[in-house]
C-alpha positions, 0 to 999 in steps of 0.5 A: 119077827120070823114073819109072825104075820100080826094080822093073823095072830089077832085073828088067832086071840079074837077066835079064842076069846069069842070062842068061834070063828063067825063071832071073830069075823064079824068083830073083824069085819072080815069073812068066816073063810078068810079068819079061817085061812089066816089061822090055817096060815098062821098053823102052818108057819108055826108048825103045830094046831092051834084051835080045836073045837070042844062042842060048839066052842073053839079052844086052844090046845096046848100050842095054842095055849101057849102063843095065847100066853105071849100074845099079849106080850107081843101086842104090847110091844108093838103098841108100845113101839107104834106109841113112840113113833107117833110121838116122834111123828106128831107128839099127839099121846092119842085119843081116849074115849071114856063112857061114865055115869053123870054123877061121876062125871060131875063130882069124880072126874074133874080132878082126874081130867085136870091131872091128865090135861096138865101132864099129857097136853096133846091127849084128846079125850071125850066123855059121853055119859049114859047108865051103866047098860049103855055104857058097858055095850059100847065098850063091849062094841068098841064105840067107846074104849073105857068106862067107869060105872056102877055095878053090877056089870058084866061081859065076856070080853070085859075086864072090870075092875072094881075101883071106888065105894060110894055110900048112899045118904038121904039129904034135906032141906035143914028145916026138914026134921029127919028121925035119928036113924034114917029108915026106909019106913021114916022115909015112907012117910015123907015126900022123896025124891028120886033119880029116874027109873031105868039106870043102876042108881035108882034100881039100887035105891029100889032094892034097898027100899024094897028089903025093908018092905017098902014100896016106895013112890017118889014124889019126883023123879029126875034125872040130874042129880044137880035139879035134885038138889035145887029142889030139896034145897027149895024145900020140895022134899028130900032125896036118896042120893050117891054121897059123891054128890054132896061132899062139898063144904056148900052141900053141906052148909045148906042140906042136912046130910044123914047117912040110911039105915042100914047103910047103903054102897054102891061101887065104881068099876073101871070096865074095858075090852080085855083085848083092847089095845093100849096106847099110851094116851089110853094106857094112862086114863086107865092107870088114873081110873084105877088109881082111885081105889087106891084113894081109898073109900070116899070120906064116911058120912057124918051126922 
């Protein structure tokens, strides 16, 4: 490895994508003299500069372009030969942190954990839920190493790839008469309920409402989407909710489902550190996360 020290060339990626050398420190528990010594060491082992500061922001030249291009590269194989190791070692594949919203976690996620449980036995993986806000700064943070939520969401350092669109329908009970075209003015007139304030679903079911001029108060609002259904079910009215969460032959049988007028989607994305490290145990959530794009579009509601 020509005595390419790894710690520096981390400290060297985390400068460039922070875009100074304080920001870098403080994700690395380190001081600002000590980044600032290792990327000086690092300079002087390869010979040429490879930061300098265009304003307030530190850049790279065109060396510093260059190692910045491989670094992933050399990231990786090491990775990947510390992953083989370990198995060596221990067999262990790793654990994996994963943030994602309640609804996805009941209705999108079983299969997927199942999967992975059967091929990788000795993967540890541990699911907190949360909305979307929370869950994006904790992966932001690294308190947890991915996330699958709505959008939209955003983070200098995040990667997010968007995975999955998911429609929106409005369910009831089958002795509620709902109009043919399911607007936001028919339900204006009828007793709705709604997710709880404060997370991308509800503010996406506010917005739609509000186009159509709508101010819409909720006869209930809940925060799981499975008390939701029990109350619609129990006659209480009708809800505004992620059609994942009725796709069921049971939901179906026992709940009108209809789909708004103007349809309504929300999409899923797979968020994550772009300088995260992926072992293989997180290299393979990952790459079952992403899959679901590939699944295509959740079956359209149908009158």
């Amino acid at each position: 490895m020509r005595d390419l020290n790894l710690d520096h060339l981390r400290s060297f990626c985390d400068v460039i994508a922070l875009g100074s050398f304080s920001a870098a420190a403080e994700k690395l528990g380190l001081s600002q003299p000590a980044v600032s010594l290792q990327i000086r060491q690092l300079e002087r082992r390869l010979g040429v500069t490879l930061i300098e500061r265009v304003g307030r922001r530190a850049k790279p030249t065109a060396a510093g372009a260059e190692l910045l291009g491989h670094a992933g590269q050399i990231e990786a194989a090491v990775s990947a030969a510390l992953d083989g190791v370990a198995r060596h070692a221990t067999g262990a594949m790793g654990r994996v942190r994963l943030g994602t919203g309640a609804t996805a976690c009941i209705f999108l996620l079983p299969p997927i954990l199942r999967d992975l449980r059967q091929r990788f036995p000795t993967l540890e993986i541990t699911v907190s839920t949360g909305n979307t806000s929370d869950i994006v700064k904790a992966v932001d943070e690294n308190l947890i190493d991915v996330g699958l939520v709505s959008l939209p969401a955003s983070g200098r350092i995040l990667e997010i790839t968007p995975v999955l669109d998911d429609e929106f329908v409005v369910i009831a009970p089958p002795e509620m008469a709902l109009p043919a075209r399911v607007t936001a003015a028919a339900l204006a007139s009828l007793p709705v309920l709604l997710f709880e304030p404060g997370g991308n679903t509800r503010r996406i079911a506010d917005e739609w409402f509000a186009r159509s001029g709508v101010s819409l108060k909720p006869v209930m609002s809940l925060g799981s989407v499975e008390a939701i259904k029990e109350l619609v079910g129990a006659g209480l009215g009708c809800a505004v909710l992620p059609g994942m969460a009725v796709r069921t032959a049971k939901d179906r049988g026992a709940l009108a489902v209809r789909p708004l007028s103007p349809r309504l989607h929300r999409k899923l994305a797979v968020v994550i550190r772009r300088d995260k490290p992926l072992h293989r145990g997180l290299r393979e959530t990952v790459k079952a996360l992403k899959a679901l794009a590939d699944a295509g579009r959740l079956a359209e509601v149908v009158d």
